[in-house]
C-alpha positions as CSV (number, residue, x, y, z in Angstrom):
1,X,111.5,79.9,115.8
2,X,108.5,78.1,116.9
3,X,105.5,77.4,115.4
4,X,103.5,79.0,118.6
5,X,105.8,82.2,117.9
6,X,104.3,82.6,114.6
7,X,100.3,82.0,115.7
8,X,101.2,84.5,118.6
9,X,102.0,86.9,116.0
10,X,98.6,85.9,113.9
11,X,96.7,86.3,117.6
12,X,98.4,89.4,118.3
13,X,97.8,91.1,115.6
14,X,94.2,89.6,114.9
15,X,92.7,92.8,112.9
16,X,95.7,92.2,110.3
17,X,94.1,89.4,107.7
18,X,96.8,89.3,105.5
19,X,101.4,89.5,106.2
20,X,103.2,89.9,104.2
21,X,107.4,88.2,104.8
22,X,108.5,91.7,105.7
23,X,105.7,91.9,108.2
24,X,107.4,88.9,110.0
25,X,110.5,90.5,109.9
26,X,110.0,93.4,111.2
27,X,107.5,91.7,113.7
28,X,109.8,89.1,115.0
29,X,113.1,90.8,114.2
30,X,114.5,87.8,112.6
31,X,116.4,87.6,109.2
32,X,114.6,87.6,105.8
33,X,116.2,84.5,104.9
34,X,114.9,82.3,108.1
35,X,111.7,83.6,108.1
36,X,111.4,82.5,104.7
37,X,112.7,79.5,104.8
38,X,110.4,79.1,108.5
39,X,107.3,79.9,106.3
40,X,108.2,77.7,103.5
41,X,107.9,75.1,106.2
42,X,105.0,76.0,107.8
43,X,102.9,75.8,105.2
44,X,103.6,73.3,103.3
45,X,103.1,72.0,106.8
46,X,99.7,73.6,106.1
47,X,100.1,74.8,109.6
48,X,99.7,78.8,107.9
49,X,98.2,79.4,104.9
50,X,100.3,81.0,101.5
51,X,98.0,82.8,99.2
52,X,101.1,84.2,97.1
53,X,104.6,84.4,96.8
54,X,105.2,86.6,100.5
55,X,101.5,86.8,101.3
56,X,99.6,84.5,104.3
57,X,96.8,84.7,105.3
58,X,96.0,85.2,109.1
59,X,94.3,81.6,110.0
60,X,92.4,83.6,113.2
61,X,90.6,86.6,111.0
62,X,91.3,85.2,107.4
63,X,90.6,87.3,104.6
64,X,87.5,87.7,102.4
65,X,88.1,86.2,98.3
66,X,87.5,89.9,97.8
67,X,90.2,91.3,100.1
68,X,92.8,88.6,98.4
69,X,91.7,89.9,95.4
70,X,92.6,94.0,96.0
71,X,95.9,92.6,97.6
72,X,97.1,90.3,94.6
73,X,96.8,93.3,91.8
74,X,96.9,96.9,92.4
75,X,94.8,99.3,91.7
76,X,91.8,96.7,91.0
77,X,88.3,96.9,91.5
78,X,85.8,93.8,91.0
79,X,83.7,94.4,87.5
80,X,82.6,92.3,84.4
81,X,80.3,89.2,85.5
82,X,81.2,89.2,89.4
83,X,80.3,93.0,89.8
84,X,77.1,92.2,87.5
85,X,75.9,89.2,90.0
86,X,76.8,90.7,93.5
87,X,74.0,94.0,91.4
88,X,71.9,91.4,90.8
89,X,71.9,91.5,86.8
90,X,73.4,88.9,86.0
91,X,71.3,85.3,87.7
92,X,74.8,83.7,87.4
93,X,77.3,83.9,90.2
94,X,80.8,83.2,88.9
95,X,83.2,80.9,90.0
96,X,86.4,83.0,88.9
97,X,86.5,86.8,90.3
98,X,86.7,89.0,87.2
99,X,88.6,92.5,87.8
100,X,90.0,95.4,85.9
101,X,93.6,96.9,86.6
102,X,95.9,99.3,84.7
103,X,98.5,97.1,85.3
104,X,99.4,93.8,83.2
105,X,96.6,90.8,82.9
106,X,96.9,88.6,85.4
107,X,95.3,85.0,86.3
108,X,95.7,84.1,89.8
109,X,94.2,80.8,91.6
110,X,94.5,81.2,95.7
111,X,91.7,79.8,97.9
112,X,90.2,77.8,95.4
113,X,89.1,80.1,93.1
114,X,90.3,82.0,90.1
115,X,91.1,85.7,90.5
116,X,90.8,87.0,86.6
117,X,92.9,91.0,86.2
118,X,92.1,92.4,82.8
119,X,94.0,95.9,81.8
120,X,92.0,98.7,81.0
121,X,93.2,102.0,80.2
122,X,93.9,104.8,82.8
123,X,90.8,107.2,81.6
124,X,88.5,104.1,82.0
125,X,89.4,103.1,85.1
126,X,86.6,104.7,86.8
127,X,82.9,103.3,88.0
128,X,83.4,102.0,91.1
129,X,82.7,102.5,94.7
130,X,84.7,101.6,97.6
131,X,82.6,98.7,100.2
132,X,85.0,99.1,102.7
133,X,87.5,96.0,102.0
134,X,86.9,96.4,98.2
135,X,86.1,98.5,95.1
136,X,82.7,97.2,93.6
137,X,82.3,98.6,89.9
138,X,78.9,100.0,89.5
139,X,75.9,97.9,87.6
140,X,76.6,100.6,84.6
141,X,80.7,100.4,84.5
142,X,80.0,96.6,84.8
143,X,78.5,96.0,81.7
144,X,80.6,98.4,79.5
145,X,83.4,96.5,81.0
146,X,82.1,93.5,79.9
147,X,81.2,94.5,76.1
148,X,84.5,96.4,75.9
149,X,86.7,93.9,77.6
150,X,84.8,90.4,76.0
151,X,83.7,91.8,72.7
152,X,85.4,95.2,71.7
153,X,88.8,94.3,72.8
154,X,89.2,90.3,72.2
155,X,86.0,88.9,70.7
156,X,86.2,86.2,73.5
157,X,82.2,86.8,73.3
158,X,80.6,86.7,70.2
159,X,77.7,88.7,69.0
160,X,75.5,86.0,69.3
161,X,77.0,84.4,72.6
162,X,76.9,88.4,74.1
163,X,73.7,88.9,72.5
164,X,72.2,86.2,74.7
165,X,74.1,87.1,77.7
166,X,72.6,90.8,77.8
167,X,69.3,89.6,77.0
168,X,69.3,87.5,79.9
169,X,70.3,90.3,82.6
170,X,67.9,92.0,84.9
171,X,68.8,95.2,82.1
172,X,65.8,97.5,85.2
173,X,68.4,97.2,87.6
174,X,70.7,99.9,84.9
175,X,70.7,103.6,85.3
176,X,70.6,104.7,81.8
177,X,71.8,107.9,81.9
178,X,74.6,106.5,84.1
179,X,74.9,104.1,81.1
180,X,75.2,107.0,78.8
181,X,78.0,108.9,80.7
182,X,80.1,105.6,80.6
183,X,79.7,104.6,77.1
184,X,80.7,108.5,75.8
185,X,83.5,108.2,78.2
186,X,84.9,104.9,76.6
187,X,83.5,106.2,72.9
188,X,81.3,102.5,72.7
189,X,78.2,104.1,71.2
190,X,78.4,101.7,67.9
191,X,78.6,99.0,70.0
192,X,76.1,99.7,72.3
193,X,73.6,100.7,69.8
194,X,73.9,96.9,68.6
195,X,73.2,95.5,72.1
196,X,71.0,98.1,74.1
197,X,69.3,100.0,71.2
198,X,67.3,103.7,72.5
């Protein structure tokens, strides 16, 4: 098949951002097998772009970082230092997209940046809003996230190095009885006490 086939498909079908290899299948009604090998070719042709194994994106309407991101792991929603920049608490905006899932950690890099899945158990995942092509954790959820996911959990952050991180968030933009309501939920009142006393 032609390369023109395949762009026909993209034009065609313009309010689709992202196929997957059964898309083209079904769409063109051609083998598994040859459109594989077909998109093998084509991008490393870079004449269509592969995000992940079986996943292009569509070059005329190409997805947002953020619509890769709810596409790559599922259920995810965006939390942790991303979700705390976009609220604008934390002055830093990250390079690497940080999200929670209940499935299995997961690093990703697609579209030059790093898409960062950490687990979090079923009852906690909770705190965030869909925005249409995404789930947004709220400023609240965020930081719990963040000081159960980097400190409680792994210690990556410590006390001092998290300390220093909370003290330099925008802490007006957090609804503390929202706060509250999270940290009974996931049972982090010790720790919280340490970090946002009263």
């Amino acid at each position: 098949m032609s390369v023109d086939r395949y762009h026909k498909l993209f034009t065609d079908y313009r309010s689709k951002k992202l196929f997957r290899t059964a898309d083209f299948v079904t769409l063109l009604g051609a083998r598994k097998n040859t459109v594989r090998v077909e998109l093998s070719r084509l991008a490393a042709r870079g004449l269509i772009v592969r995000i992940a194994k079986g996943l292009y994106a569509n070059p005329y309407n190409p997805p947002s970082p953020e619509e890769v991101a709810m596409v790559l792991r599922s259920p995810a929603y965006i939390s942790l230092e991303t979700a705390l920049a976009r609220h604008g608490i934390l002055s830093q905006s990250p390079v690497t997209i940080t999200l929670i899932t209940t499935d299995l950690p997961f690093t990703f890099h697609a579209l030059q940046r790093t898409f960062e899945y950490h687990h979090i158990q079923r009852p906690y995942f909770t705190g965030f809003r869909d925005q249409g092509a995404f789930n947004l954790a709220c400023p609240e959820k965020a930081l719990l996230d963040l000081v159960y996911l980097r400190f409680c959990r792994t210690r990556e952050l410590g006390e001092r190095r998290l300390r220093s991180l909370i003290e330099d968030m925008n802490l007006g933009l957090i609804n503390r009885r929202s706060l509250r309501r999270y940290v009974r939920l996931m049972k982090m009142q010790k720790a919280m006490e340490r970090f946002l006393p009263g």
